[in-house]
N, CA, C and O atoms as a GROMACS GRO file, in nm:
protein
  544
    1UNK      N    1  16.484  12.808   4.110
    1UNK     CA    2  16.440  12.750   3.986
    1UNK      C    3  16.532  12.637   3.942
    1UNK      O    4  16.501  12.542   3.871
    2UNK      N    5  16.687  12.672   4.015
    2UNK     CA    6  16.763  12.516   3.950
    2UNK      C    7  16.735  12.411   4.011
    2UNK      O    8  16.776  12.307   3.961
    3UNK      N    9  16.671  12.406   4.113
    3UNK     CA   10  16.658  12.317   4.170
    3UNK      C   11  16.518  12.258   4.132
    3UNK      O   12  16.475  12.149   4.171
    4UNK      N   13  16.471  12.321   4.072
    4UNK     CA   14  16.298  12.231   3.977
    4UNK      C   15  16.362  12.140   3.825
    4UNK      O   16  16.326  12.033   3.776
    5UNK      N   17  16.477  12.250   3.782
    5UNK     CA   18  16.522  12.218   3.695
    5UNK      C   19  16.583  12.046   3.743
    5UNK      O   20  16.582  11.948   3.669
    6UNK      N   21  16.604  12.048   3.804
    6UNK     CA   22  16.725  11.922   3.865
    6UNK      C   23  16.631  11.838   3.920
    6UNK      O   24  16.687  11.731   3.941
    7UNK      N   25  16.553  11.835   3.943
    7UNK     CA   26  16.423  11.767   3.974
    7UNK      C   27  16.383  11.712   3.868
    7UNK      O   28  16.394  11.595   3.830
    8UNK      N   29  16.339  11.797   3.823
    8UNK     CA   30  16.245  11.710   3.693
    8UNK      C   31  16.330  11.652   3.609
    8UNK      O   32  16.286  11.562   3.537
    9UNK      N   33  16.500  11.699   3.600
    9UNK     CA   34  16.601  11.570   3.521
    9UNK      C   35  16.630  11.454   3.571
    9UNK      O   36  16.677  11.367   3.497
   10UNK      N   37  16.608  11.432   3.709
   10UNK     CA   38  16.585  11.300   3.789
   10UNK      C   39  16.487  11.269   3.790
   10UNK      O   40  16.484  11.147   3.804
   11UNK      N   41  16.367  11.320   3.780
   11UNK     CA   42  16.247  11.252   3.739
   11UNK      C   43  16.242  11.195   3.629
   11UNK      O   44  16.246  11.072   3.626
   12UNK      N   45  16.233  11.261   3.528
   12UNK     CA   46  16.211  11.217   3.395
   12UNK      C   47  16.349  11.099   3.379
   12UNK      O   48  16.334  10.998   3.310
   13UNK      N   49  16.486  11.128   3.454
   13UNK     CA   50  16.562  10.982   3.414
   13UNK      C   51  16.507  10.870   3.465
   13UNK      O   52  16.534  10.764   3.408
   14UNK      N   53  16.427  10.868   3.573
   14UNK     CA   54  16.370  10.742   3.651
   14UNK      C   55  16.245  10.721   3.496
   14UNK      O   56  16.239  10.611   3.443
   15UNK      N   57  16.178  10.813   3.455
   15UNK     CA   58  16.077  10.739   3.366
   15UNK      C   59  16.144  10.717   3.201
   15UNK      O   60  16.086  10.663   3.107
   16UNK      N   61  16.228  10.753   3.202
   16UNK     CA   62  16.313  10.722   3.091
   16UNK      C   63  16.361  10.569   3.089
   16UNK      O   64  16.394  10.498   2.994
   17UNK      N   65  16.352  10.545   3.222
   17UNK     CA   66  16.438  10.325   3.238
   17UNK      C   67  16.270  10.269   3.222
   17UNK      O   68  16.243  10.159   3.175
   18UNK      N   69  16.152  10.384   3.279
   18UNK     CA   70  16.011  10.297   3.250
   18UNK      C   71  15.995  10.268   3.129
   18UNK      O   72  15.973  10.151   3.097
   19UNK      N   73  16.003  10.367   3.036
   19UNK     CA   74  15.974  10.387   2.872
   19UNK      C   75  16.014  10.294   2.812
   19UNK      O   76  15.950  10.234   2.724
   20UNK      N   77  16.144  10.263   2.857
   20UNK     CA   78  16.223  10.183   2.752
   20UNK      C   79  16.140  10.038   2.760
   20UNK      O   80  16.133   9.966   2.660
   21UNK      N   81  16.091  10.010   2.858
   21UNK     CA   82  16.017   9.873   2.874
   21UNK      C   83  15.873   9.874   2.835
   21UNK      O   84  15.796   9.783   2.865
   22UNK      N   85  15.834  10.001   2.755
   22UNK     CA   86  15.750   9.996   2.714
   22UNK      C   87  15.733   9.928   2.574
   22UNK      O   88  15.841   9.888   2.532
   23UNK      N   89  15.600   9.897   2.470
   23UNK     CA   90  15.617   9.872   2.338
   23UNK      C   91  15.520  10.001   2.280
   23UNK      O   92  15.429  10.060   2.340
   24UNK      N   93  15.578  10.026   2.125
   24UNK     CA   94  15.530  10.095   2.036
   24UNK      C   95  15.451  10.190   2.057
   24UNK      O   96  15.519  10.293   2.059
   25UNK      N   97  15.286  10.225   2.083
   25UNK     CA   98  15.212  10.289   2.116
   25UNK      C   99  15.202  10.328   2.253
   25UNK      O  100  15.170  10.442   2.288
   26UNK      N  101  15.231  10.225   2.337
   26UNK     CA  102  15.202  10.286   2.457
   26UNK      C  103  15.309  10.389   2.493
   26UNK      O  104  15.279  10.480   2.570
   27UNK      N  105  15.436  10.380   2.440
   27UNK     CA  106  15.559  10.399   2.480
   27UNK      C  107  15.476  10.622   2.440
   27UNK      O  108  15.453  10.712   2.521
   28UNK      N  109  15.465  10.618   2.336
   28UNK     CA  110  15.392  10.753   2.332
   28UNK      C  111  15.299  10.822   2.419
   28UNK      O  112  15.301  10.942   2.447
   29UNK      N  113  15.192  10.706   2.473
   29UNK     CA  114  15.042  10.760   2.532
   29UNK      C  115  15.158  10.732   2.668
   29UNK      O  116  15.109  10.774   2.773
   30UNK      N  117  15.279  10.680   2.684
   30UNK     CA  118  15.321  10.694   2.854
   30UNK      C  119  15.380  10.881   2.841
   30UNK      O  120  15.361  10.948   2.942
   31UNK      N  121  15.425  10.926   2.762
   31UNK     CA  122  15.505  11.049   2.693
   31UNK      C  123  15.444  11.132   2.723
   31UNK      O  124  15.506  11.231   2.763
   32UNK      N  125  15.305  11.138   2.721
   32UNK     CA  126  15.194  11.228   2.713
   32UNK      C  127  15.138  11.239   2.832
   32UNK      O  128  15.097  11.348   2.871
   33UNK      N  129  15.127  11.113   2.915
   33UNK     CA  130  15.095  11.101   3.080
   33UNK      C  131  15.168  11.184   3.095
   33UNK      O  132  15.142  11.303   3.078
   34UNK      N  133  15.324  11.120   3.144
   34UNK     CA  134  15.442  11.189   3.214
   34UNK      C  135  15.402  11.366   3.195
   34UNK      O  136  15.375  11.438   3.291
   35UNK      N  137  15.406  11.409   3.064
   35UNK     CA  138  15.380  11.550   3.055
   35UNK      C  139  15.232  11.610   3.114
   35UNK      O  140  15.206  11.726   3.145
   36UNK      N  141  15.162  11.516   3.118
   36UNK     CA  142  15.036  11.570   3.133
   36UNK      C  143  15.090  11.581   3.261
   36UNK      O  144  15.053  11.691   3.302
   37UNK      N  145  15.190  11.500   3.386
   37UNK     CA  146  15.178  11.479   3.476
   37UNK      C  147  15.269  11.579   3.551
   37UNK      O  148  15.241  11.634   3.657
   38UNK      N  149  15.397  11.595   3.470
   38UNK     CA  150  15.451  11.732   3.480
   38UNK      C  151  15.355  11.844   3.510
   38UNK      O  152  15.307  11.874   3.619
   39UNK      N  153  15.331  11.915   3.364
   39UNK     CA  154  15.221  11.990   3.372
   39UNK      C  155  15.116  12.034   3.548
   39UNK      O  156  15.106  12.145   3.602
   40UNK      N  157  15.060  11.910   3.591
   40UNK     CA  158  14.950  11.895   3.688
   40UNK      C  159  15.075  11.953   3.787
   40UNK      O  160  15.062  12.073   3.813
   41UNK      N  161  15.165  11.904   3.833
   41UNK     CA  162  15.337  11.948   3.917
   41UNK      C  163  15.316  12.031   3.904
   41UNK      O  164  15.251  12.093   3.989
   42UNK      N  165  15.353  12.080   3.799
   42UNK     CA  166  15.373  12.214   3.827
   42UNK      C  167  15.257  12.331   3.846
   42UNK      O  168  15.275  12.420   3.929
   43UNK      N  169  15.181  12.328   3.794
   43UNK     CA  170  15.030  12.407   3.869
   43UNK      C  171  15.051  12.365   3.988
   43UNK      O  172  15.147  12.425   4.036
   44UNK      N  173  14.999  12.276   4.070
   44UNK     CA  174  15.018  12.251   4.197
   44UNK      C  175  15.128  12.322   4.284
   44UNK      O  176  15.100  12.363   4.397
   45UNK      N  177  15.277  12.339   4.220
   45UNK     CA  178  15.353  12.390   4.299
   45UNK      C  179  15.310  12.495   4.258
   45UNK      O  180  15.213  12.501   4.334
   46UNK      N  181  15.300  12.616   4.179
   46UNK     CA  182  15.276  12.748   4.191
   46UNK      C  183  15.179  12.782   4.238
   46UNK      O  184  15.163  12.901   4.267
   47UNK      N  185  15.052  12.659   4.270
   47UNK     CA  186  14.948  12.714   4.346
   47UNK      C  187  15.026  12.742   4.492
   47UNK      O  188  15.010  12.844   4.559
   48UNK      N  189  15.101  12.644   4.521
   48UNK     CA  190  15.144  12.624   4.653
   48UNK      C  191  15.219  12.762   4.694
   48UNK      O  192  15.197  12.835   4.791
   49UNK      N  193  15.319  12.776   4.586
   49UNK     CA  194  15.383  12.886   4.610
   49UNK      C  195  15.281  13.005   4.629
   49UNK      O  196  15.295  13.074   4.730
   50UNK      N  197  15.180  13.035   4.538
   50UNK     CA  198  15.086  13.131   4.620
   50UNK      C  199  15.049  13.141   4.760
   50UNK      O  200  15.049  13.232   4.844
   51UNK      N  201  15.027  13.050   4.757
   51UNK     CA  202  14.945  12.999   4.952
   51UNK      C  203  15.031  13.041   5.040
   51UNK      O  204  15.007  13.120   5.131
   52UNK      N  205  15.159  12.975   5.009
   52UNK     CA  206  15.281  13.021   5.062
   52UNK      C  207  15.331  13.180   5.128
   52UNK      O  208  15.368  13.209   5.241
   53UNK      N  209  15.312  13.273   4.992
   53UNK     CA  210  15.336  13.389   5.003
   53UNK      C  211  15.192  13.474   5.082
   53UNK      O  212  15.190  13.563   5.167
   54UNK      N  213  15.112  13.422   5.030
   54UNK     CA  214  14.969  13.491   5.102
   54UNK      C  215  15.001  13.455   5.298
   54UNK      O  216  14.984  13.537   5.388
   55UNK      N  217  15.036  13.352   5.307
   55UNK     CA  218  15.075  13.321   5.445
   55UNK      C  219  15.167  13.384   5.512
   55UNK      O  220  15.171  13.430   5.626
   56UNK      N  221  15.254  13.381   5.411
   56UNK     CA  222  15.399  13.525   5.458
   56UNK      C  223  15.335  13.622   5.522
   56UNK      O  224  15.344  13.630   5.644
   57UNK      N  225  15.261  13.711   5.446
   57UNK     CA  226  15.186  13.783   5.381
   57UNK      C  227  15.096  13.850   5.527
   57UNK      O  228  15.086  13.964   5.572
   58UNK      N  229  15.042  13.723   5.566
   58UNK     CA  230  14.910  13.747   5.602
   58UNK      C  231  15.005  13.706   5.792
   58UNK      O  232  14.961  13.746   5.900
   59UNK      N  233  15.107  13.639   5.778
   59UNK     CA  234  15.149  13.611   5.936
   59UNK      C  235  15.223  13.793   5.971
   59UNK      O  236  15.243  13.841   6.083
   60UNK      N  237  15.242  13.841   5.877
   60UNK     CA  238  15.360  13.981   5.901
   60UNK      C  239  15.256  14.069   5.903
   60UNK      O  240  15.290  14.169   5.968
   61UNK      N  241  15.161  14.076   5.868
   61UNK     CA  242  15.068  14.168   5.908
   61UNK      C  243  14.987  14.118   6.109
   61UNK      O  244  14.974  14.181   6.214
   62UNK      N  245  14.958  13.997   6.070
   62UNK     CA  246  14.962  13.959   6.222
   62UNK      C  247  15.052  14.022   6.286
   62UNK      O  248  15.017  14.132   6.329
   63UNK      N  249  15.185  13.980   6.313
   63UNK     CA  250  15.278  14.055   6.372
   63UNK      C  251  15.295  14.189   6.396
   63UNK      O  252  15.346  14.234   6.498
   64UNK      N  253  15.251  14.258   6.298
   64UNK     CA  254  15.277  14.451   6.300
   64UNK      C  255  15.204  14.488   6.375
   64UNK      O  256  15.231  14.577   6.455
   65UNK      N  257  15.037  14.397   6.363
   65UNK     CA  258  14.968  14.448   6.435
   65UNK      C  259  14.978  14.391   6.583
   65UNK      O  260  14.932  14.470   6.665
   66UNK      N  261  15.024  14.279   6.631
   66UNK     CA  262  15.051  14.262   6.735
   66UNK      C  263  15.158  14.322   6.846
   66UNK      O  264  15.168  14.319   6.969
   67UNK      N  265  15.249  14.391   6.708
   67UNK     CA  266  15.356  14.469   6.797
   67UNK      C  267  15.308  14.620   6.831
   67UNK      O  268  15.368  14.685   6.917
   68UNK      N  269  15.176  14.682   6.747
   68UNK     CA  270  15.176  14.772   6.750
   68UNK      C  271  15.072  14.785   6.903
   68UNK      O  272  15.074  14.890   6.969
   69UNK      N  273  14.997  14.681   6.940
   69UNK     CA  274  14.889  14.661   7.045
   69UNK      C  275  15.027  14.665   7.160
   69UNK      O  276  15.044  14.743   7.254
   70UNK      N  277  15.098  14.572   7.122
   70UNK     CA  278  15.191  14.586   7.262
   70UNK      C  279  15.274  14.751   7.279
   70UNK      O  280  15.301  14.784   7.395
   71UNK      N  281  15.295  14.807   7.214
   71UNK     CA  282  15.340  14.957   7.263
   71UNK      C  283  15.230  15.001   7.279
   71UNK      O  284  15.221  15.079   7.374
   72UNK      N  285  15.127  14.981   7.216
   72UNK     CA  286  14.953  15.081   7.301
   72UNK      C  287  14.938  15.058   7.492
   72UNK      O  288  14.914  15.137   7.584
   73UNK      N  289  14.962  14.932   7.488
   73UNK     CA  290  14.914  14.876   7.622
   73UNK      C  291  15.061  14.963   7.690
   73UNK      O  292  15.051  15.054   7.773
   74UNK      N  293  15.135  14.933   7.657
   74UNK     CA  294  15.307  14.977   7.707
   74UNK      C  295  15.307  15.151   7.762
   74UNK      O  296  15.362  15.212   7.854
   75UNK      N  297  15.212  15.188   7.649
   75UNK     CA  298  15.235  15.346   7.653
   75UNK      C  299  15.076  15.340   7.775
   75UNK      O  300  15.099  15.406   7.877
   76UNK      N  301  14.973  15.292   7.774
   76UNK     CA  302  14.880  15.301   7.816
   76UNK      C  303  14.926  15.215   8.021
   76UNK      O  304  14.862  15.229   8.125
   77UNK      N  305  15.020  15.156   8.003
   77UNK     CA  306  15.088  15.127   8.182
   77UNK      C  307  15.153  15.230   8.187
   77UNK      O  308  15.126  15.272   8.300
   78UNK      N  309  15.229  15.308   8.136
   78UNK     CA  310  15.289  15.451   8.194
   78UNK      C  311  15.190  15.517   8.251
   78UNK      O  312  15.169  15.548   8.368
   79UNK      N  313  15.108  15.541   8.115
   79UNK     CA  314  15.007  15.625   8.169
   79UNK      C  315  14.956  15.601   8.307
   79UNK      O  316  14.959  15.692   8.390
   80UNK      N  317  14.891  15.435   8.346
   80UNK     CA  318  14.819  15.447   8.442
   80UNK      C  319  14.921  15.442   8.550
   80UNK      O  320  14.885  15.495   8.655
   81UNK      N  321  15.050  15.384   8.547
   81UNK     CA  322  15.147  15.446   8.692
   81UNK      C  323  15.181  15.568   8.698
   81UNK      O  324  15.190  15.584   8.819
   82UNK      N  325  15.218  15.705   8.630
   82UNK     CA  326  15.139  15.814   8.597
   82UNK      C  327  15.039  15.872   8.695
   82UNK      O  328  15.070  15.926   8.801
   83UNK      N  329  14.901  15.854   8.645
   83UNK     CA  330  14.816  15.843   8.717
   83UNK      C  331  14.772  15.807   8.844
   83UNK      O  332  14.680  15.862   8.904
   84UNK      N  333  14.866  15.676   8.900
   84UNK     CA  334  14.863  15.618   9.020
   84UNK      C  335  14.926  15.710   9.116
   84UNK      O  336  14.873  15.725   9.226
   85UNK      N  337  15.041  15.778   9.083
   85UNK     CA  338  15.132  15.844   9.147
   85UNK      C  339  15.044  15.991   9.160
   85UNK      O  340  15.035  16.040   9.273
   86UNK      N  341  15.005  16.033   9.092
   86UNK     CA  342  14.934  16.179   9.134
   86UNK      C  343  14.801  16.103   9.242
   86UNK      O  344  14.777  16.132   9.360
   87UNK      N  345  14.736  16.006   9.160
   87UNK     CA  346  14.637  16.005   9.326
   87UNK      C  347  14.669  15.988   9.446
   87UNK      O  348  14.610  16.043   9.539
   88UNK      N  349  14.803  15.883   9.464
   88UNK     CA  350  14.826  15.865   9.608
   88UNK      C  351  14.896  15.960   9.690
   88UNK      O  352  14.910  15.949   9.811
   89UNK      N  353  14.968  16.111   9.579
   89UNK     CA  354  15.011  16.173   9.616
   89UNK      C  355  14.825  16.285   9.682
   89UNK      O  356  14.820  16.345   9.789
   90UNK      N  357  14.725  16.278   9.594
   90UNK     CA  358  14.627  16.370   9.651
   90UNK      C  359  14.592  16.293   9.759
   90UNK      O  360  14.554  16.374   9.844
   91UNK      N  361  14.584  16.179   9.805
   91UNK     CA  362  14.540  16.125   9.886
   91UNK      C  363  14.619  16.114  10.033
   91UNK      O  364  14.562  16.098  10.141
   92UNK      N  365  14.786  16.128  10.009
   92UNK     CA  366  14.814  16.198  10.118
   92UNK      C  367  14.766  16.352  10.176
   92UNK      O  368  14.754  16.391  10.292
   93UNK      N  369  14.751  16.404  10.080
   93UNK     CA  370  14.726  16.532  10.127
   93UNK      C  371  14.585  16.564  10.196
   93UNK      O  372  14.546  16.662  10.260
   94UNK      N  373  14.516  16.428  10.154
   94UNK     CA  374  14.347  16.489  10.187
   94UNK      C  375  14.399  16.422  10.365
   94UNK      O  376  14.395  16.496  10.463
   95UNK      N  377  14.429  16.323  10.371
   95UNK     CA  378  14.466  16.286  10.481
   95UNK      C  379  14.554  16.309  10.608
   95UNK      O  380  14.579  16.239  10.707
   96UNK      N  381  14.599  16.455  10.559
   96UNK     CA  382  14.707  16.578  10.617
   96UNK      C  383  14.592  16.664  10.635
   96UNK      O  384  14.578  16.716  10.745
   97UNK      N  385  14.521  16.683  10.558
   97UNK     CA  386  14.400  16.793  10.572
   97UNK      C  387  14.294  16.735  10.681
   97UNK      O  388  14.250  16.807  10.769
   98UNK      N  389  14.250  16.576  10.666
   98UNK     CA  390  14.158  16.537  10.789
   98UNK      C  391  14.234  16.524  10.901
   98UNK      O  392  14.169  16.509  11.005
   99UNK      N  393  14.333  16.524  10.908
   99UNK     CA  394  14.446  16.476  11.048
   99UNK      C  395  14.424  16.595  11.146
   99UNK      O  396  14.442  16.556  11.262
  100UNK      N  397  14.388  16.739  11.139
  100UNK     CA  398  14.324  16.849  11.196
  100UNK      C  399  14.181  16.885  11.215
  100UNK      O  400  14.094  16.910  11.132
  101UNK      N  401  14.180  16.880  11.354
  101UNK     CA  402  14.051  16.881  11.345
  101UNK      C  403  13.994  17.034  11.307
  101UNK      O  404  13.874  17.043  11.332
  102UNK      N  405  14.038  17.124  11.268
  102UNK     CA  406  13.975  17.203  11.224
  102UNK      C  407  13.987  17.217  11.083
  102UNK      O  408  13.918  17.315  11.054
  103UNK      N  409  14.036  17.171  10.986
  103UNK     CA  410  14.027  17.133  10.847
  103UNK      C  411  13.906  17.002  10.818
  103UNK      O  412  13.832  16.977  10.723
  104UNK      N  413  13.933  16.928  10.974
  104UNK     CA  414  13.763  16.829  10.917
  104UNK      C  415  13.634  16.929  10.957
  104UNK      O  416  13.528  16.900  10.901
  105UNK      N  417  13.633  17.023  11.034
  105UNK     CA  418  13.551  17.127  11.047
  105UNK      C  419  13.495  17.219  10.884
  105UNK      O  420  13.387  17.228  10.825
  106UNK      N  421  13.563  17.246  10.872
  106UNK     CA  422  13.592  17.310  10.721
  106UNK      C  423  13.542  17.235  10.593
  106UNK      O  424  13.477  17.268  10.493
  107UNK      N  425  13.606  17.110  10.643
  107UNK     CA  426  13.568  17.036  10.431
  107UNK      C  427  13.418  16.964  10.507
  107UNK      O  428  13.343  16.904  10.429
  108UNK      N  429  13.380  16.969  10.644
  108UNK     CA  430  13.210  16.923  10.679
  108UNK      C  431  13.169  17.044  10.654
  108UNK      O  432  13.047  17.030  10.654
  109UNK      N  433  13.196  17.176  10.628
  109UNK     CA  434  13.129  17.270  10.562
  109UNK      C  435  13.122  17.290  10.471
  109UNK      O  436  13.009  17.320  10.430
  110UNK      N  437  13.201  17.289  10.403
  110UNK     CA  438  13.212  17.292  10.228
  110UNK      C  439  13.126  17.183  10.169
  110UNK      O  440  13.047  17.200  10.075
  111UNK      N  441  13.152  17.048  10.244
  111UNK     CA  442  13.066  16.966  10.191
  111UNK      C  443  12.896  16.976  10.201
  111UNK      O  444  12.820  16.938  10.112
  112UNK      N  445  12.858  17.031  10.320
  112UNK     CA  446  12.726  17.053  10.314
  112UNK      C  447  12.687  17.170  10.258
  112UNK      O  448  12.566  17.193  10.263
  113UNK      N  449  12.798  17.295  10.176
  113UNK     CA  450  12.689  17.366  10.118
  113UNK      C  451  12.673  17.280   9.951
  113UNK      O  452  12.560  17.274   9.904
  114UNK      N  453  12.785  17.220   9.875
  114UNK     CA  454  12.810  17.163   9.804
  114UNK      C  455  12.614  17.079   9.794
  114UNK      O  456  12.521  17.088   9.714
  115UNK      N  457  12.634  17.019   9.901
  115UNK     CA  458  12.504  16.912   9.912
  115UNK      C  459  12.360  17.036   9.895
  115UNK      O  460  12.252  17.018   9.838
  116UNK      N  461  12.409  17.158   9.967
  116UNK     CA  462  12.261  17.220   9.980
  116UNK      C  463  12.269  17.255   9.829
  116UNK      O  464  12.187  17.185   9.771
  117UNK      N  465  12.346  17.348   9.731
  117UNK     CA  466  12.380  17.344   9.624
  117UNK      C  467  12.283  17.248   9.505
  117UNK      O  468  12.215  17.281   9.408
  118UNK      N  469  12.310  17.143   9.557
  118UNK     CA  470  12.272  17.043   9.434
  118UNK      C  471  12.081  17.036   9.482
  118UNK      O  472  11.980  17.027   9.412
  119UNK      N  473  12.096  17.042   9.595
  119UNK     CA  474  11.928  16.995   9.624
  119UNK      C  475  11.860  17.070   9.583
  119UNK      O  476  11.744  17.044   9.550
  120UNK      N  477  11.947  17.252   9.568
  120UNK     CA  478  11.848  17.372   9.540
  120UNK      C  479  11.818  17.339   9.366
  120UNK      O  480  11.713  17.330   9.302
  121UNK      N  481  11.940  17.328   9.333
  121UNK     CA  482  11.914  17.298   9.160
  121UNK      C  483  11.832  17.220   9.104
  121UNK      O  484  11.777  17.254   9.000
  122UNK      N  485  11.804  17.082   9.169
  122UNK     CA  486  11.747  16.972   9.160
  122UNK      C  487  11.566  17.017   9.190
  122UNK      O  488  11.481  17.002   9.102
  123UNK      N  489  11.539  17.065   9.312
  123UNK     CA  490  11.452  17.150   9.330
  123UNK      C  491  11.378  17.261   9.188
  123UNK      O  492  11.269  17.247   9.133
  124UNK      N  493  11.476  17.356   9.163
  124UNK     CA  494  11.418  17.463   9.086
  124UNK      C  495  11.467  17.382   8.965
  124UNK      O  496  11.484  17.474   8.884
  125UNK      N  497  11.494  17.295   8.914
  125UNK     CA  498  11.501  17.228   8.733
  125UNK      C  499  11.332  17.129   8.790
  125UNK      O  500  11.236  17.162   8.720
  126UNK      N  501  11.314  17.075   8.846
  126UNK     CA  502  11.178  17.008   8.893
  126UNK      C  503  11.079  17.112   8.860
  126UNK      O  504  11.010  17.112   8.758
  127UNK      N  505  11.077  17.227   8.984
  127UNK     CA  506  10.946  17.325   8.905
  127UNK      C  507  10.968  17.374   8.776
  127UNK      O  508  10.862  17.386   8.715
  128UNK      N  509  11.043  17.399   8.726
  128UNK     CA  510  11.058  17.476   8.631
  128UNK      C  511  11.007  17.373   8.529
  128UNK      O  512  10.936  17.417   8.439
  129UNK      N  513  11.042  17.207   8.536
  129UNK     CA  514  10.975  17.149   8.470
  129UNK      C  515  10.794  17.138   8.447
  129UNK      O  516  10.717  17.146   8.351
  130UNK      N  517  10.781  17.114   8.606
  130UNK     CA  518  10.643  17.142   8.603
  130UNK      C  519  10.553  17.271   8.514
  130UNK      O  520  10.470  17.281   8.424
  131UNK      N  521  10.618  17.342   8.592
  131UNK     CA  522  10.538  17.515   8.492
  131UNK      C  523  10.555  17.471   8.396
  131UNK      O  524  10.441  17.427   8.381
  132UNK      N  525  10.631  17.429   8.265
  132UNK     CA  526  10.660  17.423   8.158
  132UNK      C  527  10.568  17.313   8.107
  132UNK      O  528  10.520  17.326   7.994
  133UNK      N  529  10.538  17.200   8.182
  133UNK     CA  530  10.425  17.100   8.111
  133UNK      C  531  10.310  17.193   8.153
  133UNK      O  532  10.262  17.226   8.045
  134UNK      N  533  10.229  17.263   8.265
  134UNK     CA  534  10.197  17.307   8.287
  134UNK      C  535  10.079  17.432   8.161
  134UNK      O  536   9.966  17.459   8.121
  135UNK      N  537  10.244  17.466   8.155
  135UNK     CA  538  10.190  17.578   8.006
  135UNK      C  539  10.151  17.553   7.858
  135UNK      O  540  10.079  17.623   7.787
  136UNK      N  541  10.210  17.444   7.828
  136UNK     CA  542  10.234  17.389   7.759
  136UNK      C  543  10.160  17.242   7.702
  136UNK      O  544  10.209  17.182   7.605
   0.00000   0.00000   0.00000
């Protein structure tokens, strides 16, 4: 604030050497500018100073939320190296399991009852649909 103060006493001394070269009436209606003109200053700067603070304001919320996306993503790369590490660890193992040929014997059995499995279900949810429009 001292520094508006100190402002406007160097202002007003610069229009204080205008005044004096003024005559009679005008020397008043210049009195009334200057203040009117003050006045307009200063609205203007406190508008400014609003804008100002809304910008503060509005960049620090940017930021919080930008810092808070970067530990999401941060916590969300653990996770997926995490993740990476248990698959390539199952994926050695499936590949210890096909490396015998009698374990690829085995999961070609498992896999085809798995397959007969789904065809039977797929099968009896089909009729069962039918009967049901059927009756219905």
């Amino acid at each position: 604030m001292s520094y508006r103060r100190e402002h406007r006493a160097s202002r007003s001394s610069l229009f204080d050497d205008y005044d004096g070269l003024e005559e009679g009436g005008l020397k008043a209606s210049s009195s009334y500018s200057h203040e009117v003109n003050e006045r307009d200053n200063d609205k203007a700067l406190d508008s400014l100073k609003e804008r100002v603070v809304f910008l503060k304001r509005l960049t620090n919320d940017v930021h919080e939320e930008v810092e808070g996306h970067n530990r999401l993503l941060d916590r969300m790369g653990n996770s997926m190296d995490a993740s990476r590490g248990i698959m390539s660890g199952a994926m050695d193992r499936f590949k210890m399991v096909f490396e015998r040929k009698s374990n690829r014997r085995m999961c070609t059995l498992v896999a085809s009852f798995v397959v007969a499995f789904l065809v039977l279900y797929y099968l009896i949810r089909q009729g069962s649909h039918a009967w049901l429009k059927q009756k219905y």
